[in-house]
Every structure is written in C-alpha cells, then in structure tokens.
C-alpha positions as CSV (number, residue, x, y, z in Angstrom):
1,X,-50.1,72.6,-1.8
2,X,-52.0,70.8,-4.2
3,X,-55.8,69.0,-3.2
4,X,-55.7,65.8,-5.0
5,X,-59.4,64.7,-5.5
6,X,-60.3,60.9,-3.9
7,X,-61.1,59.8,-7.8
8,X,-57.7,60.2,-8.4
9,X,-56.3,58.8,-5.2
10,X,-58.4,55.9,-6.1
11,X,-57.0,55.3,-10.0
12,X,-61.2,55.9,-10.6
13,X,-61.0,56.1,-14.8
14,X,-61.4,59.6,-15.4
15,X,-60.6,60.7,-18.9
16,X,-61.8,64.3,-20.0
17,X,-63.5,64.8,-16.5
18,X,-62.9,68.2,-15.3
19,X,-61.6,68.2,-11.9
20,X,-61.6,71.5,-9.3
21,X,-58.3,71.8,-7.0
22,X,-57.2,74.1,-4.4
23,X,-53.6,75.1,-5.4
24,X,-50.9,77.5,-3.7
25,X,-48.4,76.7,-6.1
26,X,-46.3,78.1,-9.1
27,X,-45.0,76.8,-12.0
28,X,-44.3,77.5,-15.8
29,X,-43.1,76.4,-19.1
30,X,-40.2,78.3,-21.4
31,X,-40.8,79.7,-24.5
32,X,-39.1,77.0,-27.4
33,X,-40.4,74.3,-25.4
34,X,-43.1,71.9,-27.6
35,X,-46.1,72.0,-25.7
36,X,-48.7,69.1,-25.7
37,X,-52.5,71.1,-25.8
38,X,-56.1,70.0,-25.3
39,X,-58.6,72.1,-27.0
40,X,-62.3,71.2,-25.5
41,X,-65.5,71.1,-26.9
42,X,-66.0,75.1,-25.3
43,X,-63.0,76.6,-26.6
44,X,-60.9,76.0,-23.3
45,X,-57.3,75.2,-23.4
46,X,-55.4,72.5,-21.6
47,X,-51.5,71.9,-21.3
48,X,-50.0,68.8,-20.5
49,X,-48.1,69.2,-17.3
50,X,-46.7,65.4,-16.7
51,X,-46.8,62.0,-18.7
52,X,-48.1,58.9,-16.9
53,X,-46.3,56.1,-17.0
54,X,-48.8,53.7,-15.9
55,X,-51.3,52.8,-18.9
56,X,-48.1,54.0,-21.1
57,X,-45.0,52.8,-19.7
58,X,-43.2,53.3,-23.1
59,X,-44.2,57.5,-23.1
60,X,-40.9,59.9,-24.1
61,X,-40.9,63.4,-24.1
62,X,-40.1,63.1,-28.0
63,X,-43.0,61.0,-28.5
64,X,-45.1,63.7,-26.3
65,X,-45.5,66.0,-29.0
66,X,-48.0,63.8,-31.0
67,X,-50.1,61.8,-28.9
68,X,-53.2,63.0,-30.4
69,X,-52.6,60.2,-32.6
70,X,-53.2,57.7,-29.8
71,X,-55.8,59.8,-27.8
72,X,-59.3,58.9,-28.3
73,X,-60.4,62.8,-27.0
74,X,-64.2,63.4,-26.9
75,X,-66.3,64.9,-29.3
76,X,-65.6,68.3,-30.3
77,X,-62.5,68.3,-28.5
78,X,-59.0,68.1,-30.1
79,X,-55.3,68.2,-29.8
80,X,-52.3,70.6,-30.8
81,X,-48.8,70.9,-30.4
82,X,-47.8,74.5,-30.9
83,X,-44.0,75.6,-29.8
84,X,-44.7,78.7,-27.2
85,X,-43.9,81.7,-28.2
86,X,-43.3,83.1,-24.5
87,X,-42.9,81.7,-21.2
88,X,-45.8,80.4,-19.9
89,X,-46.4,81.2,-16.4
90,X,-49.8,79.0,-14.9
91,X,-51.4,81.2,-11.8
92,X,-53.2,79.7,-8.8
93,X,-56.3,80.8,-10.2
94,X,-56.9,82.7,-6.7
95,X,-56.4,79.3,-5.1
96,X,-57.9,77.3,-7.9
97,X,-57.5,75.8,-10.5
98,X,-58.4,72.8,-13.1
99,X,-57.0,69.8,-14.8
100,X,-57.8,67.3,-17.2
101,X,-56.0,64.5,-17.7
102,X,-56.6,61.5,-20.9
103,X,-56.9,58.0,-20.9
104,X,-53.1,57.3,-20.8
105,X,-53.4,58.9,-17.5
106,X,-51.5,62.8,-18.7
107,X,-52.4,65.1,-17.1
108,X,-53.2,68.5,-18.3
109,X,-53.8,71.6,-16.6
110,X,-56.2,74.7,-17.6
111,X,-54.3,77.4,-19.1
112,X,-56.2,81.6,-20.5
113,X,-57.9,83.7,-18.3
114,X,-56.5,83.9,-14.6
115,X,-55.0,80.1,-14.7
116,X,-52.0,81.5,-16.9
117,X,-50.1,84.8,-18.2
118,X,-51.6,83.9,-21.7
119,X,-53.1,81.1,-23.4
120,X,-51.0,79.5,-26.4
C-alpha cells in the first residue's frame, strides 16, 4: 500500500519537493535496463519509476533516457542516465520511503542506503 500525499491528489505543482510515504510494497529494476537518475543538491539519488503523461503527453521510454535536456532541475541538482550494472531492488525503507518527481510530472523515487540494495 502506498500513502499518496493530498498535494498530489490535488495536481498541487510540486517539482523537486521531497515527499515522505508510508509503503508496504516491492519493486525493482533489471540490470541492462537505462535508468533515468536525479542527483540532488546533497548527494542523494533518485530513479525515475513512471513517466507522466499529463504535462508530456508525447513522453516514450526511448526518449526517457535524456530528459535532462528538457528538465529545468534546481540548483545543484542534476541528471544521469547510467545503464545498471545489477538488479536494482527498492526496499520499503522500514515502511518509508521518498519520491521526487519534476515538472513533467515523473516521478522518481529515493534509491542508497535502506531505500534500495545499492545505489547506481
């Protein structure tokens, strides 16, 4: 189960906020795959776990792999697009965890320490 926060529920603006959710879930990412990754203005890094469609109806997954050309990301911040070199595994977090998402409304959640088996 994933806690979706009201400022998303509303479509409030949000680009770069950090949000806090409460997740019981699993999921992961193969190793090959071309990952989409936020690097903030701390050092933490962020994979893009879904495209939005709404600001960007013309997003494809081939496109994915360079958005930072269209991204606007704070100062201090930037993006990557490594290929992983393992499978990347995202834990709860012990319940928790963290997501980001840009202002074409991807969303990106907070992978290293105990939000993921390793951080690419």
């Amino acid at each position: 189960m994933v806690s979706i926060p009201d400022a998303i529920r509303e479509h409030k603006d949000l680009p770069s906020a950090i949000l806090n959710l409460r997740r019981d879930t699993t999921m992961g990412a193969y190793t090959g795959l071309r990952a989409c990754i936020l690097v903030d203005s701390q050092g933490s890094t962020w994979f893009m776990k879904s495209a939005g469609l709404i600001v960007a109806p013309n997003q494809q997954f081939e496109n994915l792999k360079d958005p930072g050309s269209r991204l606007k990301v704070p100062a201090g911040w930037k993006f990557r697009s490594p290929v992983l070199e393992q499978d990347l595994v995202f834990m709860t977090g012990y319940g928790k965890t963290m997501i980001t998402e840009d202002e074409l409304d991807n969303i990106f959640d907070r992978v290293g320490g105990h939000y993921s088996n390793y951080k690419p």
